[in-house]
VEXDREN-2710 file (C-alpha; in Angstrom, 1 decimal):
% VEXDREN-2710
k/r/px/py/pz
1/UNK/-37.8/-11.3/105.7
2/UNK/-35.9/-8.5/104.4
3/UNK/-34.9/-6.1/106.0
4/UNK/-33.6/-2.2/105.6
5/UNK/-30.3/-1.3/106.7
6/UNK/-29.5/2.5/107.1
7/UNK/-25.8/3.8/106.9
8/UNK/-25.0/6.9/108.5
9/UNK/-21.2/8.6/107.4
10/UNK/-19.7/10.0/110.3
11/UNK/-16.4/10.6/109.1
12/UNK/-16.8/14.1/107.7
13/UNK/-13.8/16.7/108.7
14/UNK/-14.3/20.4/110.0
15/UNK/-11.9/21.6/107.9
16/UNK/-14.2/24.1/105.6
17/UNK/-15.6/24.6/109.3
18/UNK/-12.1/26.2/110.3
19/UNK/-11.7/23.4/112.8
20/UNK/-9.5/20.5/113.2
21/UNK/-12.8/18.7/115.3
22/UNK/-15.2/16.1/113.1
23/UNK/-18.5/18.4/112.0
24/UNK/-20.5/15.7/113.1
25/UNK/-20.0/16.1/116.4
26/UNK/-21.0/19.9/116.8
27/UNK/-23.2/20.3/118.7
28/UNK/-26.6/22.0/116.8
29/UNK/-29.0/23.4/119.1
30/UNK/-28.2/21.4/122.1
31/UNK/-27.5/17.7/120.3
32/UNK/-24.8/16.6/118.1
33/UNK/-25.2/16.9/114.1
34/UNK/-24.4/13.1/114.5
35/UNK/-27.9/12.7/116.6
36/UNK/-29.9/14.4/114.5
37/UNK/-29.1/12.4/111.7
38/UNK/-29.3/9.0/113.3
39/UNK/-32.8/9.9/115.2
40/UNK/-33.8/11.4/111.4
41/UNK/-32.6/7.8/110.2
42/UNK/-34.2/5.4/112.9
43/UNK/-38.1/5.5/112.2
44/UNK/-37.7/4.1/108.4
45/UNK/-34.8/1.5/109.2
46/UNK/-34.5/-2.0/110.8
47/UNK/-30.9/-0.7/111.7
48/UNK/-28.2/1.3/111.6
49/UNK/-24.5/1.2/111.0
50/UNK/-22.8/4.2/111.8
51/UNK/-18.9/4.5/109.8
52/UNK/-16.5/6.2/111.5
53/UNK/-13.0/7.9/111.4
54/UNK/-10.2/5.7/114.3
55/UNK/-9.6/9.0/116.0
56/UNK/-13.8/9.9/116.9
57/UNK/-14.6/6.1/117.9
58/UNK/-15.0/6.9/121.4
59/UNK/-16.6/9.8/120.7
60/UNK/-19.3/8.3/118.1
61/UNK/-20.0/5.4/120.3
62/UNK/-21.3/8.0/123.3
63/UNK/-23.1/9.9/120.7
64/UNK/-25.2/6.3/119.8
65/UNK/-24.8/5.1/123.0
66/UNK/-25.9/8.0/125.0
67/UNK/-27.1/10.9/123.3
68/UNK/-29.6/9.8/120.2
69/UNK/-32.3/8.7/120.9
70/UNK/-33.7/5.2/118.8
71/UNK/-36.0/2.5/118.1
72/UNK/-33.3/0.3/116.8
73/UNK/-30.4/-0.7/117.0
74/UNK/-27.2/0.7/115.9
75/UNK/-23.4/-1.1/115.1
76/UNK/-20.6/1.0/114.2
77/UNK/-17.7/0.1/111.8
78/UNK/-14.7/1.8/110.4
79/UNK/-14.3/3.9/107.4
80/UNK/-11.5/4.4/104.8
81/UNK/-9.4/7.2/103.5
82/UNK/-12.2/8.9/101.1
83/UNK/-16.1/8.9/101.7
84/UNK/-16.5/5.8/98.9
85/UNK/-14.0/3.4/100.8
86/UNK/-15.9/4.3/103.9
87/UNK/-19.3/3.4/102.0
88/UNK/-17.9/0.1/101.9
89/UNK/-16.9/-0.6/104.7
90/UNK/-20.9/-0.1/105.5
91/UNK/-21.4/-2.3/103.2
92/UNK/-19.9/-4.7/104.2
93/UNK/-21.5/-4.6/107.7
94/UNK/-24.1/-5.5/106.3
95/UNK/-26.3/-8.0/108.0
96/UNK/-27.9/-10.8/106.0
97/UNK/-31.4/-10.2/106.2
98/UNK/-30.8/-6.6/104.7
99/UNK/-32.7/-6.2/101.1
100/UNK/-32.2/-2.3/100.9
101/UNK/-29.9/0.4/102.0
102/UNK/-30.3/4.1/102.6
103/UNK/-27.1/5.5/102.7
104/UNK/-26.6/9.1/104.4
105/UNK/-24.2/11.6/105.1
106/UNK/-24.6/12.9/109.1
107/UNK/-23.9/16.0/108.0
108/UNK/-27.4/16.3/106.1
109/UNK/-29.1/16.0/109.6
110/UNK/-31.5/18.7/108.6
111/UNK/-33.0/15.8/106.8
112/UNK/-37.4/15.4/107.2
113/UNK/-39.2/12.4/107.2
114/UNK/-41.4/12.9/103.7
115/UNK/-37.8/13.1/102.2
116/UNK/-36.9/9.7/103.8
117/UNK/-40.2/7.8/102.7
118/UNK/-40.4/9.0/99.4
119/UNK/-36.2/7.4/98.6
120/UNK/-37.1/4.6/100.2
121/UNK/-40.3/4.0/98.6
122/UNK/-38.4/4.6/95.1
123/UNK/-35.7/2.3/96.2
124/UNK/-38.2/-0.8/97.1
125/UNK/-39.9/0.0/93.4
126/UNK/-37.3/0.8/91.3
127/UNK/-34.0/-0.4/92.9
128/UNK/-33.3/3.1/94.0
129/UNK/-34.0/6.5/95.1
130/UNK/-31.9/9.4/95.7
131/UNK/-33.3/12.8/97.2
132/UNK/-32.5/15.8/94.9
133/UNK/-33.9/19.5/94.3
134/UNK/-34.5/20.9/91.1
135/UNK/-31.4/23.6/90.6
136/UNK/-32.8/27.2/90.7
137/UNK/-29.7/29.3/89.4
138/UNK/-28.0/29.5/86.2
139/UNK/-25.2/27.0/85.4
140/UNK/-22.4/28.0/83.3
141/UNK/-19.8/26.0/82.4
142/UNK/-16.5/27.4/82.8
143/UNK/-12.7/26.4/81.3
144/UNK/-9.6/26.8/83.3
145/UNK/-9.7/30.4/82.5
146/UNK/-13.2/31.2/83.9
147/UNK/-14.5/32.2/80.3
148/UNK/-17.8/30.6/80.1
149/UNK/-17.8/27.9/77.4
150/UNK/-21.9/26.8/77.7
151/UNK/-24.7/27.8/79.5
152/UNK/-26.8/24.5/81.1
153/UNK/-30.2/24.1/80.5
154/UNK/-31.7/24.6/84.0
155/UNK/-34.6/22.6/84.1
156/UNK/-32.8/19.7/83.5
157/UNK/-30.2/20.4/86.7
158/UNK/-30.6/18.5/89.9
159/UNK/-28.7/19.1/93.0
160/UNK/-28.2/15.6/94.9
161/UNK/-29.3/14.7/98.2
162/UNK/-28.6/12.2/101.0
163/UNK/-30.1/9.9/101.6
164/UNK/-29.8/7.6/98.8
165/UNK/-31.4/4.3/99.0
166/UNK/-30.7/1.1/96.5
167/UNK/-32.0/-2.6/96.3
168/UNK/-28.8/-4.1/98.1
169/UNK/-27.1/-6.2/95.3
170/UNK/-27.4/-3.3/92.7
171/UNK/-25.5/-0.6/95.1
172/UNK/-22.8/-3.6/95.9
173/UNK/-22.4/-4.7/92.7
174/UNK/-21.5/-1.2/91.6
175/UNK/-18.9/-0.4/94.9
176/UNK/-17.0/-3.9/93.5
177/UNK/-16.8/-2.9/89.7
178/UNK/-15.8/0.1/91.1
179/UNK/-13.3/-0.6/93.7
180/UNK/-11.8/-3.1/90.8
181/UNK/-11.3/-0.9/88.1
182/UNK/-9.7/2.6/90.7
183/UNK/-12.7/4.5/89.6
184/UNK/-13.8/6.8/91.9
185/UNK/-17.4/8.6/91.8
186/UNK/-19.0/11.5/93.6
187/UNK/-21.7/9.9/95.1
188/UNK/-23.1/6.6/95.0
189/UNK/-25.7/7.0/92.5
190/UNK/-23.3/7.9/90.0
191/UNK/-21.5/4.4/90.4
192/UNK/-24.9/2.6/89.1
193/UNK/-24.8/4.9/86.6
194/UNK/-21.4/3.8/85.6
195/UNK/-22.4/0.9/85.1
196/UNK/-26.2/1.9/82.8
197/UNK/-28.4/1.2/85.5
198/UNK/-31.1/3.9/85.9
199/UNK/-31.0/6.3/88.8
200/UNK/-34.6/7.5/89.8
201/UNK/-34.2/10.6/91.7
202/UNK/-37.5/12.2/94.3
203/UNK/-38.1/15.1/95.8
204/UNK/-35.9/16.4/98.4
205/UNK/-36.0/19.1/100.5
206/UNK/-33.8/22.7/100.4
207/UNK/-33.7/22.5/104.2
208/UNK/-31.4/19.3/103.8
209/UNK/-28.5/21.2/104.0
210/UNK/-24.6/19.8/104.0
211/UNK/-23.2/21.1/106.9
212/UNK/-19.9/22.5/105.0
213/UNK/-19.1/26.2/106.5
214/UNK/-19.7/28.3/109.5
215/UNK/-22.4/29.8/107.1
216/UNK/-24.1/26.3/106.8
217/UNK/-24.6/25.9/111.1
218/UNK/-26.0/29.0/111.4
219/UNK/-28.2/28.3/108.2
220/UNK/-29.4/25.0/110.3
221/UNK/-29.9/26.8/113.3
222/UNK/-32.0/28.9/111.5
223/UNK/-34.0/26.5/109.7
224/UNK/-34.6/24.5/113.5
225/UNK/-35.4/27.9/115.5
226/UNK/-38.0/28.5/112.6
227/UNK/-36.5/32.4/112.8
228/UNK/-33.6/33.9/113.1
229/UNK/-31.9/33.5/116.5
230/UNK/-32.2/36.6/118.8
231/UNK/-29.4/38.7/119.5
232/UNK/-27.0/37.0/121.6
233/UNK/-24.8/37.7/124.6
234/UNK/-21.0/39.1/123.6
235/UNK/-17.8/38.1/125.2
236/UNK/-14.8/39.5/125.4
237/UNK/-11.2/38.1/125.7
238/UNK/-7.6/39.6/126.2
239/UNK/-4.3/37.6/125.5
240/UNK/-0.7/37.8/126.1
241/UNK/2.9/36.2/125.7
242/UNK/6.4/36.2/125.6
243/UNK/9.0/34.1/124.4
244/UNK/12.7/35.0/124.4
245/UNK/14.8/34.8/121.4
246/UNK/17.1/31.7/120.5
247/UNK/19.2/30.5/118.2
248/UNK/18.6/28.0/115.2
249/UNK/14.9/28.2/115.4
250/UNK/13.1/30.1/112.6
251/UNK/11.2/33.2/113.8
252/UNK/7.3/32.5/113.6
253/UNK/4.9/35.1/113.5
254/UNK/0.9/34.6/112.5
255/UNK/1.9/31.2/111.5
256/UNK/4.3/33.2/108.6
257/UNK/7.9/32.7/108.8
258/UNK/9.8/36.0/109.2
259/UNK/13.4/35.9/107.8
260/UNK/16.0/36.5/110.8
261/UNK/18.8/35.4/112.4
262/UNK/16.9/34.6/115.3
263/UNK/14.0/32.7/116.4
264/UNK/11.9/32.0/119.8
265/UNK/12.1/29.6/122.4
266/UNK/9.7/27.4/123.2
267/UNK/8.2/23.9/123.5
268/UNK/5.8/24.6/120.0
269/UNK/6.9/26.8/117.5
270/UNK/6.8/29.6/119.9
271/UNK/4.6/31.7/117.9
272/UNK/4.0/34.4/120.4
273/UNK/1.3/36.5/118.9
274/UNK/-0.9/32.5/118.0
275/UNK/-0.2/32.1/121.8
276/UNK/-1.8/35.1/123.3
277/UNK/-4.6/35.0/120.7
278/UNK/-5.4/31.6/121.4
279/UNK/-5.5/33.0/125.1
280/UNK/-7.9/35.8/124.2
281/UNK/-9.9/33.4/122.8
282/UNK/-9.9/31.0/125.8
283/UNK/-10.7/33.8/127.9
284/UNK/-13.2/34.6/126.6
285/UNK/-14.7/31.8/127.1
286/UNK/-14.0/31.1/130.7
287/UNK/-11.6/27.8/129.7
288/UNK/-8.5/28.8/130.9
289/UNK/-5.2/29.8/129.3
290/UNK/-2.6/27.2/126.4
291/UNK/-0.9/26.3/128.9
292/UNK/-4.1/23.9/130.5
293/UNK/-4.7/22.5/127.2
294/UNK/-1.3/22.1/126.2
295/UNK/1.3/21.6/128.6
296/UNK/4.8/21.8/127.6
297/UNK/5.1/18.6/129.6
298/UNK/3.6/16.7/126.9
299/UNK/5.7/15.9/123.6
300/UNK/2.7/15.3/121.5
301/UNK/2.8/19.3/121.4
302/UNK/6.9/19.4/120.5
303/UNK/7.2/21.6/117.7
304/UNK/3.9/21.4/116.4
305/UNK/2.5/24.5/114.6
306/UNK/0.8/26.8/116.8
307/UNK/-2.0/27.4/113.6
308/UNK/-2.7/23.7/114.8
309/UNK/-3.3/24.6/118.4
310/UNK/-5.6/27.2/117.2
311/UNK/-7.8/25.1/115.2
312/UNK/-8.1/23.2/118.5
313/UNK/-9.5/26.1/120.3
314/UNK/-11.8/26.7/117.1
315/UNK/-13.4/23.6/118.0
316/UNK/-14.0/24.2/121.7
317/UNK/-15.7/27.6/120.4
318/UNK/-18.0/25.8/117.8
319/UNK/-18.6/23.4/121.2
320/UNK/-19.9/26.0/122.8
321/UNK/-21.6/28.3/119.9
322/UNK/-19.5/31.0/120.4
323/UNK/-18.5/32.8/116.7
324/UNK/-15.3/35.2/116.5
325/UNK/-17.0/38.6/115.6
326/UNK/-13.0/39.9/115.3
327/UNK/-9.7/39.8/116.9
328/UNK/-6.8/42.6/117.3
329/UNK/-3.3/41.7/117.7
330/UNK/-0.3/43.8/118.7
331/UNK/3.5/42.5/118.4
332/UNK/5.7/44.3/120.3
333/UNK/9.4/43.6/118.9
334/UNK/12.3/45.9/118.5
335/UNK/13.3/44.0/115.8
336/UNK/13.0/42.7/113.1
337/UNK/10.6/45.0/111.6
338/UNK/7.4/43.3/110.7
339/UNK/5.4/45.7/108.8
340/UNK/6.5/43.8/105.3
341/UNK/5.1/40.8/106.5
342/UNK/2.0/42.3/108.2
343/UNK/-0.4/41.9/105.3
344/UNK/0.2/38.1/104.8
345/UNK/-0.2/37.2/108.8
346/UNK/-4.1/39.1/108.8
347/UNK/-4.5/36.5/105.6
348/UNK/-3.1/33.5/106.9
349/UNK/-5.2/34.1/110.3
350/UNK/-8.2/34.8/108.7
351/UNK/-7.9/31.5/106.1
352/UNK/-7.8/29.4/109.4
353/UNK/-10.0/31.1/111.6
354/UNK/-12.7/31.4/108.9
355/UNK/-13.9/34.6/108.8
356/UNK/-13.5/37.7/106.7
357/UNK/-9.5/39.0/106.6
358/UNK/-11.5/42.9/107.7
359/UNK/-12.4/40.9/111.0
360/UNK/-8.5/40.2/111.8
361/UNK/-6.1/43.2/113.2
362/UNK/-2.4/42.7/113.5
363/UNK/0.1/45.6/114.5
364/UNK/3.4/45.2/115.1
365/UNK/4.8/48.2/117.5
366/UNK/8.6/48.8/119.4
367/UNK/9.4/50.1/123.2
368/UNK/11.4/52.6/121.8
369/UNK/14.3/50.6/123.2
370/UNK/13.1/49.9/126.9
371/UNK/12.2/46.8/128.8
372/UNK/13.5/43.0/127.8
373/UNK/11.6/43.8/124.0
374/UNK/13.8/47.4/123.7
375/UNK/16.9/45.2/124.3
376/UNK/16.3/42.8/121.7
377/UNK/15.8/39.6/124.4
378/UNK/12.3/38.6/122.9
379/UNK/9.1/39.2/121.7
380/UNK/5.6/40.0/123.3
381/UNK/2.2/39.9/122.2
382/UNK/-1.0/41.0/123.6
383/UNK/-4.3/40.0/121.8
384/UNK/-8.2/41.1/122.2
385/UNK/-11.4/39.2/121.0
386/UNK/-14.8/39.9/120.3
387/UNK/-17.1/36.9/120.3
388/UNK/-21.0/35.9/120.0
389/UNK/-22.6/33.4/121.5
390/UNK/-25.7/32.1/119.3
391/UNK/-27.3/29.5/121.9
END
């Protein structure tokens, strides 16, 4: 008998997010994005197969293990380097009984039920179905110089979906001509098209969002509230840090390199005014200070940038739906003088903690020659946040 065979992508990155943490595994309204999409999944399929990226393993497997909640059961296998290597390697999980595949991104966990039926109905009939909505805005096509070279007819734009469900040998036939000629595509639908076999697209839905930015998760929220979330509690966090000058070690500020003859000591890149932010920020959320969650007892942390740290502590904020409403900095150094450089550390910490560059404050101040910072010994910081919590 055959059977269907649903394969969930797990490997997405945070990165658009502003985190270093897999998207997947927010949490949305009190269960992983990961859950949703597998309990979405479950109802229409005979099984699952969930592909994941080597570092999240043990975290996927308690996601399926304990946290979803399904009527069948579930394998996991590892992915590749890009999303279609990782398809793949789902495919070739397979188990032989499977006649049709509905493949799906986990970050679409938004996805409904009518959605599901109607790909997989299309897959049984036609060989394949892939959810889509009919584009409402006007396309232009653009050249490299953003002059618009042609307006596209809208009403013959769609913008793809997951899932997308094909008769198995079609949608592996097409990953192997593929895979043999280097040819990469953008989703799998356009590698049957590759090779002239029709793609039959159905209705989708506009709440089947791709969880992509900070935007998207509180889109979802939105969407699974049914309203928009009430006003939510505020938090407040204060920061600070020192490090002493040293020699032969470049002087990091903001995650921007300031030219000087000296730099800081420590066991990171001893980027003082990243430390006592990352501080405010841990603060204000009762989890302690950088010096729990990264001892400079452990080498994995030797060098490492501290805008890498940060992104760590953007992740245990997205844990706990907490958004950064703003931060202020103040450096206080007797030299060099920072206001030159001022400009590009507000844009470098706004590109990685995700928000607008108006949200991020940095001021660089002097002791008017008094205390360890007046007599040129080092650098303090001090750092306050503002932050939201939305559940």
């Amino acid at each position: 008998m055959s059977t269907v065979t649903g394969i969930v992508l797990a490997g997405g990155s945070g990165t658009r997010m502003g985190m270093a943490k897999n998207k997947t595994l927010l949490s949305l309204c009190g269960k992983s994005v990961l859950a949703r999409s597998m309990e979405a999944l479950a109802p229409f399929v005979d099984d699952l197969i969930v592909v994941y990226r080597g570092e999240d393993r043990e975290a996927v497997q308690d996601v399926a293990a304990r946290e979803a909640v399904l009527s069948c059961p579930v394998r996991m296998t590892l992915g590749g380097d890009t999303r279609q290597a990782s398809v793949r390697s789902g495919l070739a999980a397979l188990p032989d009984s499977c006649g049709t595949v509905l493949i799906h991104d986990a970050a679409r966990c938004l996805v409904d039920a009518e959605t599901i039926l109607r790909v997989l109905q299309s897959a049984k009939e036609y060989g394949s179905g892939v959810a889509a909505v009919p584009v409402v805005d006007t396309i232009k096509k653009a050249g490299e110089a953003l002059e618009v070279e042609e307006t596209l007819r809208r009403d013959q734009l769609w913008a793809v979906q997951t899932p997308q469900g094909f008769r198995r040998p079609l949608i592996e036939q097409a990953h192997a001509e593929a895979e043999k000629d280097g040819w990469v595509g953008t989703d799998d639908a356009s590698l049957l098209e590759r090779l002239g076999q029709p793609v039959h697209l159905v209705m989708g839905s506009r709440h089947n969002i791709k969880l992509t930015t900070p935007e998207d998760l509180a889109m979802a929220e939105v969407f699974l509230r049914g309203s928009a979330p009430a006003v939510s509690p505020l938090r407040i966090g204060q920061g600070y840090d020192v490090h002493q000058f040293a020699q032969g070690r470049p002087l990091i500020l903001c995650g921007i390199e300031v030219p000087y003859s000296l730099g800081l000591d420590g066991h990171s890149d001893a980027d003082v005014a990243v430390h006592a932010l990352m501080d405010a920020m841990l603060g204000a959320l009762s989890l302690g200070d950088i010096g729990k969650h990264f001892p400079d007892t452990d080498d994995r942390y030797r060098g490492i940038s501290s805008l890498e740290l940060l992104r760590h502590v953007m992740g245990l904020m997205a844990e706990r739906h907490a958004q950064l409403v703003n931060a202020d900095i103040t450096i206080v150094a007797q030299t060099p003088k920072l206001a030159p450089y001022i400009p590009a550390m507000r844009a470098k910490l706004a590109e990685v903690l995700a928000v607008p560059e108006d949200r991020v404050s940095v001021k660089a101040t002097t002791t008017e020659r008094l205390g360890f910072e007046g007599r040129k010994e080092g650098i303090s910081s001090q750092a306050v946040v503002l932050m939201q919590l939305t559940d």
